[in-house]
C-alpha positions as CSV (number, residue, x, y, z in Angstrom):
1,X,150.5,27.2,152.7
2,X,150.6,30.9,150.5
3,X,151.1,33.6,152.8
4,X,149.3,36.5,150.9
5,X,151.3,39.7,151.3
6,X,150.1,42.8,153.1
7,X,150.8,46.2,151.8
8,X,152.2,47.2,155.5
9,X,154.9,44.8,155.0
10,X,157.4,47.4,153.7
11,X,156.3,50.3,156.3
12,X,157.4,47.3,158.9
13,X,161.0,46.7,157.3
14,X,161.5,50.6,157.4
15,X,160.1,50.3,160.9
16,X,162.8,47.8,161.9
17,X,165.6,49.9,160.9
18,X,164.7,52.9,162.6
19,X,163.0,52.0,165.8
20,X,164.5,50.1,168.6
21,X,160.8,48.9,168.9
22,X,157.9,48.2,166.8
23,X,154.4,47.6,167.7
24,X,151.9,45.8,165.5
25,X,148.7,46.5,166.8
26,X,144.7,45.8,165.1
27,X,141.7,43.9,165.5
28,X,141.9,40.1,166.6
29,X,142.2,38.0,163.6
30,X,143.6,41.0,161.5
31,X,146.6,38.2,160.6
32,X,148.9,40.5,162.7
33,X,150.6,36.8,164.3
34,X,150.8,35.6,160.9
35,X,152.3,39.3,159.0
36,X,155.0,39.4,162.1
37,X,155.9,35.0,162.2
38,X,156.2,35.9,158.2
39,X,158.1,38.5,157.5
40,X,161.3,38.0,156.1
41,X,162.9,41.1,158.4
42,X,161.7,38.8,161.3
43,X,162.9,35.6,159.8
44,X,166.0,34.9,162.6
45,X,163.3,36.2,165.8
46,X,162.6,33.9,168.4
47,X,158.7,34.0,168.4
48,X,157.4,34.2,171.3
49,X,153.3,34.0,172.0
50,X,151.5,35.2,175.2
51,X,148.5,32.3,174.0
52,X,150.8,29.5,174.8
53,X,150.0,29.3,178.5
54,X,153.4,28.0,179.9
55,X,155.3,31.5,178.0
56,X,152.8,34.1,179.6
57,X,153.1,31.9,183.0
58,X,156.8,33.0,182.4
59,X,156.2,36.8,181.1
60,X,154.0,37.3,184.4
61,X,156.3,35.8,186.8
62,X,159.3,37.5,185.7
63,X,158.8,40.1,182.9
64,X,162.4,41.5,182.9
65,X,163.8,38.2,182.7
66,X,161.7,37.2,180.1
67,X,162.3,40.1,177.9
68,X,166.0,39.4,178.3
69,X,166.0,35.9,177.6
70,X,166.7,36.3,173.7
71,X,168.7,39.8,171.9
72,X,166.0,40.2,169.5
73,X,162.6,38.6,169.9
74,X,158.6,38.7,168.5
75,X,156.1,38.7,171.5
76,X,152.6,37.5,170.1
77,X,149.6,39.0,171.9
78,X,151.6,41.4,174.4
79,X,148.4,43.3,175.8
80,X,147.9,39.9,177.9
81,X,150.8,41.0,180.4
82,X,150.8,45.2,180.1
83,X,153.7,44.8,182.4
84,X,156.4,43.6,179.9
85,X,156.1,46.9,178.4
86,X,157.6,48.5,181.5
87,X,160.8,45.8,181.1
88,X,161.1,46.3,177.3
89,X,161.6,49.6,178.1
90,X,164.1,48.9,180.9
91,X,165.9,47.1,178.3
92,X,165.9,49.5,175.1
93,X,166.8,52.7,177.6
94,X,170.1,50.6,179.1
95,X,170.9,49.4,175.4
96,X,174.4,51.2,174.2
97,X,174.7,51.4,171.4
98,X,170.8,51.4,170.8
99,X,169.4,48.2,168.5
100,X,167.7,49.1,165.9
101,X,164.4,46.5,165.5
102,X,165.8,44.6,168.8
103,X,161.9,44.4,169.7
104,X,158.4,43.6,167.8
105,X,155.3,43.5,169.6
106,X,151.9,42.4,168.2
107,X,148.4,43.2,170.2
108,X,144.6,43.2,169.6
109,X,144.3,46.4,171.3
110,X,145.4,49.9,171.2
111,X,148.4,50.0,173.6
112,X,148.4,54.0,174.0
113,X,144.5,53.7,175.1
114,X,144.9,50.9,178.0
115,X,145.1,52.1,181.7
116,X,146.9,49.5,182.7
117,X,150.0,49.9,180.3
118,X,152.3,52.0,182.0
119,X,154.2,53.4,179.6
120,X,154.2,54.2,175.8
121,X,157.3,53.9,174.8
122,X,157.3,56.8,173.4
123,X,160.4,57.9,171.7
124,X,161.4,54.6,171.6
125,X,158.4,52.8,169.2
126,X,156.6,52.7,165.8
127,X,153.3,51.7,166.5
128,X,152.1,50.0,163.2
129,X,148.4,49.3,162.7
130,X,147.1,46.4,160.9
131,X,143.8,46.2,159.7
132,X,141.7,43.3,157.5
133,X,142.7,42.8,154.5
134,X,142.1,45.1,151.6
135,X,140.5,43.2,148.4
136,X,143.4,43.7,146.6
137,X,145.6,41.9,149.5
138,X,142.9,39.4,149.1
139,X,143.9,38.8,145.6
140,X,147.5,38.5,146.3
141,X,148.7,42.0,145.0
142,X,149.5,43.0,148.3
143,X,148.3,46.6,148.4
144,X,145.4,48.6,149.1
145,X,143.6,51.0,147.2
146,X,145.1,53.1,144.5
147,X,144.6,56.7,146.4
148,X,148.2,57.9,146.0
149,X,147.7,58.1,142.5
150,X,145.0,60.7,142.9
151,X,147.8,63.0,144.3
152,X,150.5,62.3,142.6
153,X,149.1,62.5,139.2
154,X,147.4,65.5,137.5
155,X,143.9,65.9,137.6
156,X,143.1,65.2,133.7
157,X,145.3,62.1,133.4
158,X,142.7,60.4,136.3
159,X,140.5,58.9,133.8
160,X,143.2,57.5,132.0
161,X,144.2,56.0,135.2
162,X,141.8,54.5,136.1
163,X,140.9,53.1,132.8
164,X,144.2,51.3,132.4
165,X,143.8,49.3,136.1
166,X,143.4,45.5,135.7
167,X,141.9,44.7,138.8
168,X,138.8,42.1,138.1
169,X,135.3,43.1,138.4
170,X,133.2,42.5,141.8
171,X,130.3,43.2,143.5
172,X,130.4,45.2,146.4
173,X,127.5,43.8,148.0
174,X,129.7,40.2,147.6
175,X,132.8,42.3,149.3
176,X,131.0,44.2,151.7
177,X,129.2,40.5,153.1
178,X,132.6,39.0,153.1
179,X,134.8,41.7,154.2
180,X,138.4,41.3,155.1
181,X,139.1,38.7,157.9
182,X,141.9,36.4,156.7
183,X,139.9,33.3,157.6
184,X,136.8,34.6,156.2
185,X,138.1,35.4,152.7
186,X,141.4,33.5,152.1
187,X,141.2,29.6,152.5
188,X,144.9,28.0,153.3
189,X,144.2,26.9,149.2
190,X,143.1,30.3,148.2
191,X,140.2,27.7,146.5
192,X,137.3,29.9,147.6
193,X,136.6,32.2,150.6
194,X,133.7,30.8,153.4
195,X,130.2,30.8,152.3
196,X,127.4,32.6,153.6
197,X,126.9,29.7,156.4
198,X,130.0,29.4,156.9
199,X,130.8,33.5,157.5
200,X,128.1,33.4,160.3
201,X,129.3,30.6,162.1
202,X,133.0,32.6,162.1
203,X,131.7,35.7,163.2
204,X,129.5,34.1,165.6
205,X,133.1,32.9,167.0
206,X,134.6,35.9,166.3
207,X,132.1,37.7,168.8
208,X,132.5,35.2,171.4
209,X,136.1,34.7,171.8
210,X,136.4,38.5,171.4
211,X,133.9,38.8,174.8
212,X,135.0,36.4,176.5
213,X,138.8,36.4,176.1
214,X,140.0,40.1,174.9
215,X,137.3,42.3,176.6
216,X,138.3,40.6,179.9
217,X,142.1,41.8,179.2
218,X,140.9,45.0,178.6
219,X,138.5,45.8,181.3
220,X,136.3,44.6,184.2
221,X,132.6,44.5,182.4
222,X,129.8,43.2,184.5
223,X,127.2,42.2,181.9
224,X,128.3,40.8,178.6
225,X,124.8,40.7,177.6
226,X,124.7,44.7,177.7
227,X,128.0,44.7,176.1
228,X,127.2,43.0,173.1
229,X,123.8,44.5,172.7
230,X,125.8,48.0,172.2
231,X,127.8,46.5,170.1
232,X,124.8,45.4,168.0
233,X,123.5,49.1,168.6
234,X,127.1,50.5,166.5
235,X,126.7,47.6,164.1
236,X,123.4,49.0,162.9
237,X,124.4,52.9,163.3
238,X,127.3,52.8,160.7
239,X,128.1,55.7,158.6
240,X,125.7,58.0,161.5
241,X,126.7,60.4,163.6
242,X,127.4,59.5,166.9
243,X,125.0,59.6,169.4
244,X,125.7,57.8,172.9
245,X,122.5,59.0,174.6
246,X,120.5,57.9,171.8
247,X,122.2,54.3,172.0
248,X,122.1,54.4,175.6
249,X,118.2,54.9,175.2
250,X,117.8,52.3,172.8
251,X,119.7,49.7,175.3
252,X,118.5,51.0,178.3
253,X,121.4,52.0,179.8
254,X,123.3,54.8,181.1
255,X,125.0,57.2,178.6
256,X,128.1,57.0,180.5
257,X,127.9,53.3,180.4
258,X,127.7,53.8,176.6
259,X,130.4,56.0,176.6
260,X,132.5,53.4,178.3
261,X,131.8,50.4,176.1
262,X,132.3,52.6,172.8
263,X,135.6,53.2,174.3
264,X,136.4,49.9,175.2
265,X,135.1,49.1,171.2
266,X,137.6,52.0,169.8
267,X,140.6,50.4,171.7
268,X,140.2,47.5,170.7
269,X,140.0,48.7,167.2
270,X,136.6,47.1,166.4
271,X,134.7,50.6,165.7
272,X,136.6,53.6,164.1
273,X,135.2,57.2,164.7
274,X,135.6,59.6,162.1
275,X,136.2,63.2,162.8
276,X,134.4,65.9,160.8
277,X,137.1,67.8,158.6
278,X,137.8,71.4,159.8
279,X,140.5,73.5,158.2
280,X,141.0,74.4,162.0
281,X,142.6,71.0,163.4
282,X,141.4,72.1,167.0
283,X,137.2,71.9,166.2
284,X,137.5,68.6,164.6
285,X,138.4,67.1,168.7
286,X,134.5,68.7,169.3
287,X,132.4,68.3,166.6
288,X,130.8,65.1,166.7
289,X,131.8,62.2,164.7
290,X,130.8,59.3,162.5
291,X,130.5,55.9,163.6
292,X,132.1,52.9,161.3
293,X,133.3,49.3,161.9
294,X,136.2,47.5,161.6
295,X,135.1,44.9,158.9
296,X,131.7,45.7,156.9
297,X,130.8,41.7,157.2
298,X,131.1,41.7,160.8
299,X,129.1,45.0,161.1
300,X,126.9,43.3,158.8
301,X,126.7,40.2,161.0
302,X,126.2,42.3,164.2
303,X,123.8,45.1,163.1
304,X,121.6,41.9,162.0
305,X,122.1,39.1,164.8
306,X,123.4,36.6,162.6
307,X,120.3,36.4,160.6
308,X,120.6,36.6,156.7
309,X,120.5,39.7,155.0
310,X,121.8,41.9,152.4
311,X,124.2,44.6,152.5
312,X,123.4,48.3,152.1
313,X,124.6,51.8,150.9
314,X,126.0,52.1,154.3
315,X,128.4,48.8,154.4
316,X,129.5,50.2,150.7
317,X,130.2,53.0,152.3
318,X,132.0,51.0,155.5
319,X,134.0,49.2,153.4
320,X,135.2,52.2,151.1
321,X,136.8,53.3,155.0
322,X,138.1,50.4,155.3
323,X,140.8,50.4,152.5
324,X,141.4,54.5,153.0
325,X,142.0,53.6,156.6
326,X,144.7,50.6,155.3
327,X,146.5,52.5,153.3
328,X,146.5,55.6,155.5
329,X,148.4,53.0,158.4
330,X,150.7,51.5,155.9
331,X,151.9,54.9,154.6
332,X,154.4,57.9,156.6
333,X,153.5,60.6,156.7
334,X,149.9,59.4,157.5
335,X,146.9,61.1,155.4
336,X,143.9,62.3,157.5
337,X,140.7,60.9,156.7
338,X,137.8,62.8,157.8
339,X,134.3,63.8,156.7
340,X,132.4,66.7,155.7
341,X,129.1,68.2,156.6
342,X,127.4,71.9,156.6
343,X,124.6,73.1,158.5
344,X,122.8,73.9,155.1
345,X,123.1,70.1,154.5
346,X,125.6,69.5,152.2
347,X,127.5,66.1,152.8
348,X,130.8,64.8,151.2
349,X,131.5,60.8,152.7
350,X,135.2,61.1,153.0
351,X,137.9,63.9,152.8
352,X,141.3,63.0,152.6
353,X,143.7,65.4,153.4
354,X,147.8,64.1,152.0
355,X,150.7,66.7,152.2
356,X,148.2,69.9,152.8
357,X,146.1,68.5,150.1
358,X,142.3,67.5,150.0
359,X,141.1,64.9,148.1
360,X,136.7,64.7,148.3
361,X,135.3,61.1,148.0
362,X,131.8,60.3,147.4
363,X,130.1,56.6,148.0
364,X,127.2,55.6,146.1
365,X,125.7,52.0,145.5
366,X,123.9,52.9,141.9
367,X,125.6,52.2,139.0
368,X,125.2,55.3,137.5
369,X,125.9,58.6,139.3
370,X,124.5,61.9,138.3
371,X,124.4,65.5,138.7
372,X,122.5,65.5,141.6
373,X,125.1,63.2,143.1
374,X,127.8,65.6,143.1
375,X,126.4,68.3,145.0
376,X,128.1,68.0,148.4
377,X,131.4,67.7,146.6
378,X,131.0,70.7,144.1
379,X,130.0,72.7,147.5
380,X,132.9,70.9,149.1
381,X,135.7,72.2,146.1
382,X,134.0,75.6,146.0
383,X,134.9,76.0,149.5
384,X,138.5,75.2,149.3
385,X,139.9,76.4,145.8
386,X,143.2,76.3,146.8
387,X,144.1,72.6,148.5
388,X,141.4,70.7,147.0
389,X,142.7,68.5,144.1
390,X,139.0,67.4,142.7
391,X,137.0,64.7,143.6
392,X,136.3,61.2,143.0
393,X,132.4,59.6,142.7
394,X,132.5,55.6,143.8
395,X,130.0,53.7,142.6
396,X,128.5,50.1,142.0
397,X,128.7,50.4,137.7
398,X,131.0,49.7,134.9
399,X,132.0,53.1,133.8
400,X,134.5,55.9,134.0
401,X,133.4,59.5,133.4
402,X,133.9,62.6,134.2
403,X,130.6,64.5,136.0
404,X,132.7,68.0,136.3
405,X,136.6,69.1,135.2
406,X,137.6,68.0,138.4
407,X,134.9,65.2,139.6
408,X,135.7,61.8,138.5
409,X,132.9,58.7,138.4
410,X,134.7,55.4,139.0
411,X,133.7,52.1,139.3
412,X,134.8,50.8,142.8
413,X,136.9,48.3,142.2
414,X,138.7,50.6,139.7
415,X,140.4,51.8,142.4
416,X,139.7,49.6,145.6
C-alpha cells in the first residue's frame, strides 16, 4: 500500500533531532498512527500501541517499566494511560547525556488541555499537530497550501504565481463534502475516494467510536445524547461567532454545561476557535471568537444528521481554515491565524499574521468576485499600512485578476 506523504513529515525529522520528545497529537483518524509507524526517522522504533489491550494492560500496571522496556520507542494512542507521561519524564530528566528523539508520542487529544496528565513535559517536548489531510496531501504532493509564497514573494509577482501552479481543477463543494479524513478520501489503491453513501456511513462511525471510546478517556459525561446534540449545534454554527448561551438555549441545557462540552470538543481537536485579530495580543484572549470544525465533511455530516445535503459558503469557508491551520502546525515559527471584524461592520475571513506581517484573506463561493467583495479587506489594509502585505480574494471560478494593486482574486485551488 502508498503511504501518501504529509507536509509535517519534515517539521517531525527536525523535531527528532532537537527534542528528547516529540508529541503527535490531532483528531482521531487524522493518520497520526500511520505518519509516526511510517516515517523513515522512525523506521528502527519499536511501535508500541495503547489499542492493543495486552500493551496498555502493561502501560497501566507498570508505566515506568514500560517506558524503559526499549531505548527509543513510538507509543500509539498515549492519552489512554495519562500516567506514562509522568515516567517518560522520569526517564528523559535522568538521561545523561540527553537523547535526542529517544521518545515519540501520538494522541487524539490535546495533551496540555487534559486534567488528568500531570505534567507537560515542558522543556522537554515538541508537541506536533496533525490535522486531515490537505487536498494537495490528497493528491500525493505532500504539502498544504501555497501561503508562504504570498510572503516571500513581492506583491506584483502574485499573479504570476499563481498563474504558473499546476494543481488540477476541483470543485469546492466536491472538497468541502469529502474533506480530509484519510479513509474518506484516499482508498489503499488511491482508485477513488468513498462516495456519498459511503462518507455517511464513515462519519456515522466516526461519531460513534469518537463518543463512546475517546470522550470516555477524556471525561466523565453523563448523557451522550446531550453531548452529541451540541455537537450538532457547532456543526451548524461554523464560521459564527460563538455563542454558548445561545447553544445552550437551543439544546436546553445549562450554559456552563455548554461551556464544558465545547471544551471537551477543542481538546479533542474536533472544533477550532478562532480569535479575532488585535494588534494588541492581550484583547484577542477576550473578544469573542469564531467557531469552525475540524473537517468541513464531518461538520457537514453533523450540522445535517447524516441526511443529504449540499455544502455552503460556510464549509468553503471551513475548509479554506483547514489548510491555513495545516500549514500553520507543520511550519516554526508558527503564523497566527485570526479574523477580523469592526463595529461598523466590516469583515475580513482570515488574517494571517507570519514574521510581523499580515496577510488579509477573503472566502467567497461565486466565481466571480467584485468590487463590493473587497470592502472588508480594503478597510482591513487601510488600517494597517505598514505590516499588511495585500490581500488575497478565494473564490469558486477560473480566473486570476487583480481587484486593487494589492488585492489578488484566485481561484481556490490555485493556491489550496
Amino acid at each position: 500500500m502508498e503511504i501518501l506523504p504529509r507536509a509535517a513529515a519534515s517539521l517531525l525529522a527536525r523535531a527528532l533531532g532537537t527534542m528528547r520528545v516529540v508529541v503527535v497529537t490531532g483528531p482521531r483518524q487524522a493518520g497520526k498512527s500511520t505518519f509516526a509507524e511510517h516515517h523513515p526517522g522512525l523506521a528502527d522504533y519499536p511501535y508500541l500501541s495503547l489499542d492493543d489491550p495486552a500493551t496498555l494492560r502493561r502501560a497501566r500496571e507498570n508505566p515506568a517499566a514500560f517506558v524503559r522496556s526499549e531505548r527509543r520507542m513510538t507509543i500509539d494512542e498515549v492519552q489512554r494511560e495519562p500516567d506514562l507521561i509522568l515516567a517518560v519524564k522520569s526517564i528523559v530528566d535522568r538521561q545523561r547525556p540527553a537523547v535526542r528523539g529517544q521518545f515519540v508520542l501520538t494522541g487524539a487529544a490535546n495533551l496540555l488541555m487534559m486534567k488528568r496528565v500531570g505534567d507537560s513535559l515542558a522543556g522537554r517536548a515538541y508537541y506536533l499537530r496533525l490535522w486531515p489531510m490537505t487536498r494537495r496531501e490528497q493528491l500525493g504532493l505532500g504539502s498544504t497550501g501555497t501561503w508562504s509564497r504570498f510572503f516571500e514573494e513581492d506583491v506584483p509577482r502574485w499573479l504570476d504565481l499563481v498563474r504558473a501552479d499546476t494543481a488540477p481543477r476541483a470543485s469546492w463543494q466536491a472538497q468541502s463534502a469529502r474533506g480530509g479524513f484519510p479513509e474518506v478520501t484516499v482508498e489503499p489503491d488511491r482508485s477513488r475516494s468513498l462516495s456519498a453513501p459511503e462518507r455517511a456511513l464513515w462519519f456515522d462511525g466516526y461519531i460513534t467510536t469518537y463518543l463512546e471510546r475517546d470522550l470516555r478517556d477524556l471525561a466523565a459525561v453523563a448523557d451522550l445524547a446531550d453531548f452529541q446534540r451540541v455537537m450538532q449545534a457547532a456543526a451548524l454554527r461554523i464560521g459564527n461567532l460563538l455563542n454558548q448561551s445561545e447553544i445552550g438555549r437551543d439544546v436546553r441545557l445549562p450554559a456552563m454545561t455548554v461551556h464544558r462540552y465545547l471544551n471537551l470538543l477543542e481538546t479533542s481537536y474536533q472544533i477550532i476557535r478562532l480569535s479575532p485579530y488585535a494588534a494588541n495580543r492581550a484583547k484577542r484572549l477576550i473578544k469573542t471568537p469564531k467557531l469552525y470544525w475540524n473537517d468541513p465533511g464531518l461538520a457537514l455530516h453533523l450540522g445535517h444528521a447524516g441526511t443529504a445535503a449540499e455544502p455552503t459558503g460556510a464549509h468553503f469557508e471551513n475548509l479554506v481554515l483547514c489548510d491555513l491551520v495545516a500549514w500553520r502546525d507543520a511550519q516554526v515559527p508558527r503564523a497566527d491565524i485570526t479574523y477580523w471584524r469592526t463595529a461598523t461592520g466590516h469583515e475580513v475571513d482570515f488574517v494571517v499574521e507570519h514574521q510581523r506581517e499580515l496577510l488579509g484573506i477573503e472566502v467567497k463561493a461565486g466565481a466571480q468576485p467584485g468590487q463590493r467583495d473587497i470592502r472588508g479587506l480594503r478597510a482591513f489594509l487601510d488600517d494597517h499600512p505598514r505590516r499588511a502585505r495585500g490581500g488575497i480574494v478565494l473564490h469558486g471560478g477560473e480566473e486570476s485578476y487583480w481587484l486593487d494593486e494589492t488585492i489578488l482574486a484566485v481561484p481556490w485551488w490555485k493556491v489550496m
